[in-house]
MOPAC internal coordinates of N, CA, C and O (Angstrom, degrees):
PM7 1SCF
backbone

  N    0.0000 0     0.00 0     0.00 0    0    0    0
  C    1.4259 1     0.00 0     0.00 0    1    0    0
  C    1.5282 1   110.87 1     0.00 0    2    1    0
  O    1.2310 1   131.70 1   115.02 1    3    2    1
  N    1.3821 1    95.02 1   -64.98 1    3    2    1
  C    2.1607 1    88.23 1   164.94 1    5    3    2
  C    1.5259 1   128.16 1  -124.73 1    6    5    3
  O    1.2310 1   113.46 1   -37.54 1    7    6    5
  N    0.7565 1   129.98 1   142.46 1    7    6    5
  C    1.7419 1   122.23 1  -169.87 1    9    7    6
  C    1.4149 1    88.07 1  -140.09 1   10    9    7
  O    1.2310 1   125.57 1   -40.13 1   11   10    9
  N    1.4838 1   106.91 1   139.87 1   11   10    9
  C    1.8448 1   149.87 1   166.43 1   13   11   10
  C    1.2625 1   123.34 1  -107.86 1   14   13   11
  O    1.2310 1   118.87 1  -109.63 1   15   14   13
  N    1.1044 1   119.75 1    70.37 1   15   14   13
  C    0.9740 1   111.51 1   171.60 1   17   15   14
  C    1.7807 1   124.64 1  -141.60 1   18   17   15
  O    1.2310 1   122.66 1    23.26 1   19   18   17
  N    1.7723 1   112.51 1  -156.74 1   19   18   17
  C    1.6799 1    92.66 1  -158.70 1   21   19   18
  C    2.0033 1    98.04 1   -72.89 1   22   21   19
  O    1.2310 1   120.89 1    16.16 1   23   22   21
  N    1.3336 1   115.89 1  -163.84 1   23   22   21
  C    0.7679 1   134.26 1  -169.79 1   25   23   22
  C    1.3429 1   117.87 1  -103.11 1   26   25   23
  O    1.2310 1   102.14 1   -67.04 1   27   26   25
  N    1.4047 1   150.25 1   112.96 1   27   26   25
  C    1.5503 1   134.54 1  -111.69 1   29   27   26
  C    1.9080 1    80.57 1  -117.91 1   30   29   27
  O    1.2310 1   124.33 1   141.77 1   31   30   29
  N    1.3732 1   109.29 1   -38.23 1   31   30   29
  C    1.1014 1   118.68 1  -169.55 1   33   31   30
  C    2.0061 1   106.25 1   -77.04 1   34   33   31
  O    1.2310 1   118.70 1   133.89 1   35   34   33
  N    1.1809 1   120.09 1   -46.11 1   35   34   33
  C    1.3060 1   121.34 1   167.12 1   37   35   34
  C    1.4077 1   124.55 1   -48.57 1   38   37   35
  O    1.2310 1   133.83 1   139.09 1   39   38   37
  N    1.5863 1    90.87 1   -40.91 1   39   38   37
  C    1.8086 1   100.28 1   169.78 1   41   39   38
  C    1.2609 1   114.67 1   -64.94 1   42   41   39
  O    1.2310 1   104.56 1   119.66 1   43   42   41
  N    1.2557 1   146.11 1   -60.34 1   43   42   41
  C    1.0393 1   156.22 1   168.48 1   45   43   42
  C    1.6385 1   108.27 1   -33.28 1   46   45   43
  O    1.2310 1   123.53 1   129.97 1   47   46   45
  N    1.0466 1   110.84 1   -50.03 1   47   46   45
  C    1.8757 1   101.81 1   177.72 1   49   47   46
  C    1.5270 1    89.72 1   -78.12 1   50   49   47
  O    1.2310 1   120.99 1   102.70 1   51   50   49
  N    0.7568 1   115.71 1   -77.30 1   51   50   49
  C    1.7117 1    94.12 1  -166.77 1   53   51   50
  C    1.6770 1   122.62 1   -58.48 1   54   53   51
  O    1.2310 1   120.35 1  -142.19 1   55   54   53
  N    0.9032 1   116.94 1    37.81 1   55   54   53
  C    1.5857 1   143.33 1   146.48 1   57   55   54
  C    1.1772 1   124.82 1   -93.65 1   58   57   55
  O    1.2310 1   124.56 1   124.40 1   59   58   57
  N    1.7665 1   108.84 1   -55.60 1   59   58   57
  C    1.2386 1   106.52 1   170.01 1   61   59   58
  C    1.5967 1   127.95 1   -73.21 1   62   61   59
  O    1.2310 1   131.06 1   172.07 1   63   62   61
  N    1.2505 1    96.25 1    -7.93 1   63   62   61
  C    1.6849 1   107.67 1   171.11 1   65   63   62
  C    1.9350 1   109.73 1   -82.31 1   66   65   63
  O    1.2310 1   134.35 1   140.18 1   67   66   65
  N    1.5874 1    89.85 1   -39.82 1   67   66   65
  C    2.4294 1    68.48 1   173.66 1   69   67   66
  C    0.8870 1   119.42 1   -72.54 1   70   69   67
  O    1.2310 1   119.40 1   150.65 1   71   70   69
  N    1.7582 1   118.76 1   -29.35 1   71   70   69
  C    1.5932 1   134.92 1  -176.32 1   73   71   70
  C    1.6601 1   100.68 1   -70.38 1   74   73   71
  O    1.2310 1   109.10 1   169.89 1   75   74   73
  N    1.2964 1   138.03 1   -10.11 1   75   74   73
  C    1.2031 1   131.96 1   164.60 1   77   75   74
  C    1.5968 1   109.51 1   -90.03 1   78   77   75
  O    1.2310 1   111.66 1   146.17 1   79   78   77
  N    1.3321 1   133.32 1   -33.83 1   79   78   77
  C    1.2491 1   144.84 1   158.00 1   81   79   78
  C    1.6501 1   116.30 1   -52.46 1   82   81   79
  O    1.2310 1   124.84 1   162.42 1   83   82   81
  N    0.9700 1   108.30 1   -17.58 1   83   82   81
  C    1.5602 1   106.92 1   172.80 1   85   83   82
  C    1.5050 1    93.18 1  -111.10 1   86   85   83
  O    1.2310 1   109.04 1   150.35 1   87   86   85
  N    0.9057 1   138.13 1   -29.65 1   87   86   85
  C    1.5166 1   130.24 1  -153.83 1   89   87   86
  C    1.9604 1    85.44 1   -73.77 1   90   89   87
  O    1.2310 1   121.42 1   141.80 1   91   90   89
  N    1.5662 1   114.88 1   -38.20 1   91   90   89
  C    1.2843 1    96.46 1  -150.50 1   93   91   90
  C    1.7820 1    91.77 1   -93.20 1   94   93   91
  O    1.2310 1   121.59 1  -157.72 1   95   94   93
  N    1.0029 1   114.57 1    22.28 1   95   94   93
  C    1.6232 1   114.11 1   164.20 1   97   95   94
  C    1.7931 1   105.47 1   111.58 1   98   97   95
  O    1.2310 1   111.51 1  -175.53 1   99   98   97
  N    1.2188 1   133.60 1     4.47 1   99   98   97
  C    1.3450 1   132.72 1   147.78 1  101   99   98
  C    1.5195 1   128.78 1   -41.18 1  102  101   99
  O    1.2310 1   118.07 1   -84.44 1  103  102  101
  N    1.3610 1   121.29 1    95.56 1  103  102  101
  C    1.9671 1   110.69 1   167.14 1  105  103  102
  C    1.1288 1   120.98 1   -43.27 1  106  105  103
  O    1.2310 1   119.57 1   -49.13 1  107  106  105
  N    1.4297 1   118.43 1   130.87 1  107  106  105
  C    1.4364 1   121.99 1  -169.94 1  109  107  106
  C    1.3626 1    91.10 1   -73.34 1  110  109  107
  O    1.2310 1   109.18 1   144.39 1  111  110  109
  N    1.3426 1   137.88 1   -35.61 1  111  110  109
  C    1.5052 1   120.69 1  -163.51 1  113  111  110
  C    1.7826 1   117.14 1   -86.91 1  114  113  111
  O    1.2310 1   132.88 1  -173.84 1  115  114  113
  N    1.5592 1    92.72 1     6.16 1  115  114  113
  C    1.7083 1   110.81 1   162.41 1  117  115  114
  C    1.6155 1   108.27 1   -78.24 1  118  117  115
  O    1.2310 1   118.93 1   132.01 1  119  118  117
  N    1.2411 1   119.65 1   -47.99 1  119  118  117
  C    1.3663 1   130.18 1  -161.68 1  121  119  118
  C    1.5478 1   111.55 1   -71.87 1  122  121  119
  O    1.2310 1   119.59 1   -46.15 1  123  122  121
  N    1.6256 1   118.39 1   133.85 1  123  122  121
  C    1.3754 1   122.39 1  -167.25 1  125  123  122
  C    1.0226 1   107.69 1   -60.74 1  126  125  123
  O    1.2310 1   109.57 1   -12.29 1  127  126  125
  N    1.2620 1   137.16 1   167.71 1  127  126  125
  C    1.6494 1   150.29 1   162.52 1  129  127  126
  C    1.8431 1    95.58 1   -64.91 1  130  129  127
  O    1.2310 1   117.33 1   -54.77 1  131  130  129
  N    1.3001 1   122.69 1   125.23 1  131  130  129
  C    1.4992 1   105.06 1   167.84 1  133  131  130
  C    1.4137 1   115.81 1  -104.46 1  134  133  131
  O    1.2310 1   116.99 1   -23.10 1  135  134  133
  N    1.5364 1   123.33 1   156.90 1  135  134  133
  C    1.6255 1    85.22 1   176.06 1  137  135  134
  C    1.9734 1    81.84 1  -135.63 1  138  137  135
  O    1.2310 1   125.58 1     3.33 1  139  138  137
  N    1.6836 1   106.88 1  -176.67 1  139  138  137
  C    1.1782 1   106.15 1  -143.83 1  141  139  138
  C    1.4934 1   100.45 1   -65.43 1  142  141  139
  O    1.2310 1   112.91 1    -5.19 1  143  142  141
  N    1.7071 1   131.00 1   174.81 1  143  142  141
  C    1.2071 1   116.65 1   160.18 1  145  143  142
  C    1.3717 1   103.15 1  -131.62 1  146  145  143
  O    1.2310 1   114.11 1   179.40 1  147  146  145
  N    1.3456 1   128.76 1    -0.60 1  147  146  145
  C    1.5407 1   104.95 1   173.44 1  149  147  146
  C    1.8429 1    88.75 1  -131.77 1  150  149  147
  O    1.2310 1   133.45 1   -30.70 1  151  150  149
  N    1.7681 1    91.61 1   149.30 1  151  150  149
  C    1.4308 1   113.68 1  -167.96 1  153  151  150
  C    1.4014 1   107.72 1  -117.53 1  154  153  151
  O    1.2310 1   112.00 1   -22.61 1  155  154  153
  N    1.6174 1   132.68 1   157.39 1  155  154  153
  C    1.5785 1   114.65 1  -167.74 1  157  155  154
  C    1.5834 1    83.62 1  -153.46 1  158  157  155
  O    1.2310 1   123.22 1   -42.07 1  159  158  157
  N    1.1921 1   111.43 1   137.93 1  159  158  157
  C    1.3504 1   135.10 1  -169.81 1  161  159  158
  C    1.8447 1   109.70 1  -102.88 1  162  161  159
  O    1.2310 1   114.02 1   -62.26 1  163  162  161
  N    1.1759 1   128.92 1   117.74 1  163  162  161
  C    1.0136 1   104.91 1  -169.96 1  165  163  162
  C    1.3339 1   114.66 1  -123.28 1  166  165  163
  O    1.2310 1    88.76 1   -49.80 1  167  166  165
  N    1.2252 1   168.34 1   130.20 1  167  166  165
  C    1.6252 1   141.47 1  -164.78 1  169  167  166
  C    1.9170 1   102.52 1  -128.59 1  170  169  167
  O    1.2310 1   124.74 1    -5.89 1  171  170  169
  N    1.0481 1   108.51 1   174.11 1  171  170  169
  C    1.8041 1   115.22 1  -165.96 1  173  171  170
  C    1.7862 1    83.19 1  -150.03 1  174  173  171
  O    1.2310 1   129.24 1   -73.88 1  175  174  173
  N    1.0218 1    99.79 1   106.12 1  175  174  173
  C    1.2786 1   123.22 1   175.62 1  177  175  174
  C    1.9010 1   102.86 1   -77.71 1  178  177  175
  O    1.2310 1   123.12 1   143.30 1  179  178  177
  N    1.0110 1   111.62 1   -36.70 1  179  178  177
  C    1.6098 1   116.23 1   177.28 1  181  179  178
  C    1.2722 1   129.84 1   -48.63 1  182  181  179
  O    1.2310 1   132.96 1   142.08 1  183  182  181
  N    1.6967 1    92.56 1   -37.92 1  183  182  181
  C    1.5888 1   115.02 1  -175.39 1  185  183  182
  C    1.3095 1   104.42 1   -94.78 1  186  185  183
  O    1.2310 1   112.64 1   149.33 1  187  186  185
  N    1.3468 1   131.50 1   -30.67 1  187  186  185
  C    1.3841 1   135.59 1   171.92 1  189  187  186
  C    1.6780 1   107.63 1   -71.03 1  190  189  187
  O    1.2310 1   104.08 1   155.49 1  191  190  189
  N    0.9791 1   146.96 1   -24.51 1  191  190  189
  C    1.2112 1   153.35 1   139.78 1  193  191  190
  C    1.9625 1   128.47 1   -54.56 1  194  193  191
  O    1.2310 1   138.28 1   145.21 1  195  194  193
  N    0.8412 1    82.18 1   -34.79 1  195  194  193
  C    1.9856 1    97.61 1   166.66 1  197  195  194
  C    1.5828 1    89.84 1   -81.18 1  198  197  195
  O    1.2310 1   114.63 1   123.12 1  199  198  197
  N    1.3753 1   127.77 1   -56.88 1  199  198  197
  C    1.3106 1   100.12 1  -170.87 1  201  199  198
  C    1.3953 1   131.31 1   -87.89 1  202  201  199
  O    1.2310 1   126.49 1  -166.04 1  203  202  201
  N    1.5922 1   105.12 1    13.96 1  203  202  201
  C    1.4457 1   119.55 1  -161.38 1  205  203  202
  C    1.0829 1   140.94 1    91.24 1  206  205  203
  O    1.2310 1   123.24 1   152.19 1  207  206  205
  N    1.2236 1   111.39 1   -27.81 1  207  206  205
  C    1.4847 1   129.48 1  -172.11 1  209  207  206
  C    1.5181 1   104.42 1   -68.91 1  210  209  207
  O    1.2310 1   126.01 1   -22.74 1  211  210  209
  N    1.4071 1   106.05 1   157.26 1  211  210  209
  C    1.3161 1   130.15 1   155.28 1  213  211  210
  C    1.4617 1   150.57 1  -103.19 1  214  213  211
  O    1.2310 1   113.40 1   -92.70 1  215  214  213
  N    1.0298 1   130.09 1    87.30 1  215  214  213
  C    1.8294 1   126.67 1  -163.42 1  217  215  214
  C    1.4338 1   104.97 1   -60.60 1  218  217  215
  O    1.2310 1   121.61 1   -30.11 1  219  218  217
  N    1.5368 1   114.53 1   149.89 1  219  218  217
  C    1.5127 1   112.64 1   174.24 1  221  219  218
  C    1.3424 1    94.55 1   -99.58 1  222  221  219
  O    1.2310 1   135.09 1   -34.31 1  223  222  221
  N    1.9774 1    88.41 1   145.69 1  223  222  221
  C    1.2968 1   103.24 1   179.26 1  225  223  222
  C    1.8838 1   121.79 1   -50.68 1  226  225  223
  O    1.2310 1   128.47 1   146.45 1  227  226  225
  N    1.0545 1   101.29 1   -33.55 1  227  226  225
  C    1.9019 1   104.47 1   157.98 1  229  227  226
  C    1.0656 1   129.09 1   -46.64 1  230  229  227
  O    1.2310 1   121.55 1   141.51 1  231  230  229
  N    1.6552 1   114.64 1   -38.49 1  231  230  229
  C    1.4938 1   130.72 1   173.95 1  233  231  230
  C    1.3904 1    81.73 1   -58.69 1  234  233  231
  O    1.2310 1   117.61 1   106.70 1  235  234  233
  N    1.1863 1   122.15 1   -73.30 1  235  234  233
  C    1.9160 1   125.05 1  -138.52 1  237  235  234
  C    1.5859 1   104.54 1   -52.14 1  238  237  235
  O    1.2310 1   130.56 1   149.65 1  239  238  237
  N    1.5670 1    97.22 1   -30.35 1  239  238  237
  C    1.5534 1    99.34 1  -173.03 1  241  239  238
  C    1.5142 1   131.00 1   -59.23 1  242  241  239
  O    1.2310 1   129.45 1   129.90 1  243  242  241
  N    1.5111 1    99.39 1   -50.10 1  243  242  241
  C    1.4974 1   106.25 1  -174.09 1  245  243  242
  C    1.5931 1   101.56 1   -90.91 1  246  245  243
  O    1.2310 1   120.01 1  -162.83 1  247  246  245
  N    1.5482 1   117.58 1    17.17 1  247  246  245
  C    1.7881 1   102.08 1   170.19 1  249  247  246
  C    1.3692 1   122.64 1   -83.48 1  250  249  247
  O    1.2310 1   115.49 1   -33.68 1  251  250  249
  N    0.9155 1   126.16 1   146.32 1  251  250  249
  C    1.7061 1   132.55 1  -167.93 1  253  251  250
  C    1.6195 1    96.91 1   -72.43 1  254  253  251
  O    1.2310 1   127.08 1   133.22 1  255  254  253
  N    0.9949 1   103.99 1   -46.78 1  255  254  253
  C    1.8706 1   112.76 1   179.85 1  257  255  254
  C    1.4532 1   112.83 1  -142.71 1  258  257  255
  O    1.2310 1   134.68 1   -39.07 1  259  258  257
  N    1.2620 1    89.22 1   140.93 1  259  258  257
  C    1.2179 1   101.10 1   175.32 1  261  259  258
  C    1.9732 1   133.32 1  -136.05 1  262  261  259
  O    1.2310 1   131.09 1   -80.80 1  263  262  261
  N    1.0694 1    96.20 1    99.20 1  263  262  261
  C    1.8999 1   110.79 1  -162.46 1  265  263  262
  C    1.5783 1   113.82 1   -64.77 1  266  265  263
  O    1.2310 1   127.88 1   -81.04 1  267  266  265
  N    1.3975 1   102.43 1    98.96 1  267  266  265
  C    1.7887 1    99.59 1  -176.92 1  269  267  266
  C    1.3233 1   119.15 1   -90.69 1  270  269  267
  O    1.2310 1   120.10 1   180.00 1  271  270  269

C-alpha cells in the first residue's frame, strides 16, 4: 500500500558519478561509502481501498506519487 524508500533514479546518477571518479584514475578503496540522500514516498490508493483503509489527506500531500 505505501513504500519509503531511496530513490532508484537518484541512485543511479550518483553511480554514474563514482564510476566516473574511478574511470578518471581515483582508487575505489579511497572513495567514501555514500549512502542514499533523497527518499520518495509513494502510496497506491487502490490497495488501500481493497483493504478499507483510508490515507489522510496530509499523507496524500507530501507523497512523491501517488497510484489511483
Amino acid at each position: 500500500m505505501m513504500a519509503y524508500g531511496p530513490s532508484f533514479a537518484d541512485l543511479a546518477r550518483r553511480a554514474g558519478i563514482y564510476a566516473a571518479k574511478i574511470l578518471k584514475g581515483a582508487k575505489p578503496a579511497d572513495l567514501p561509502v555514500e549512502q542514499p540522500t533523497k527518499f520518495e514516498l509513494i502510496i497506491n490508493l487502490k490497495t488501500a481501498k481493497a483493504l478499507g483503509l483510508t490515507v489522510p489527506q496530509s499523507l496524500l500531500a507530501r507523497a512523491d506519487e501517488v497510484i489511483e
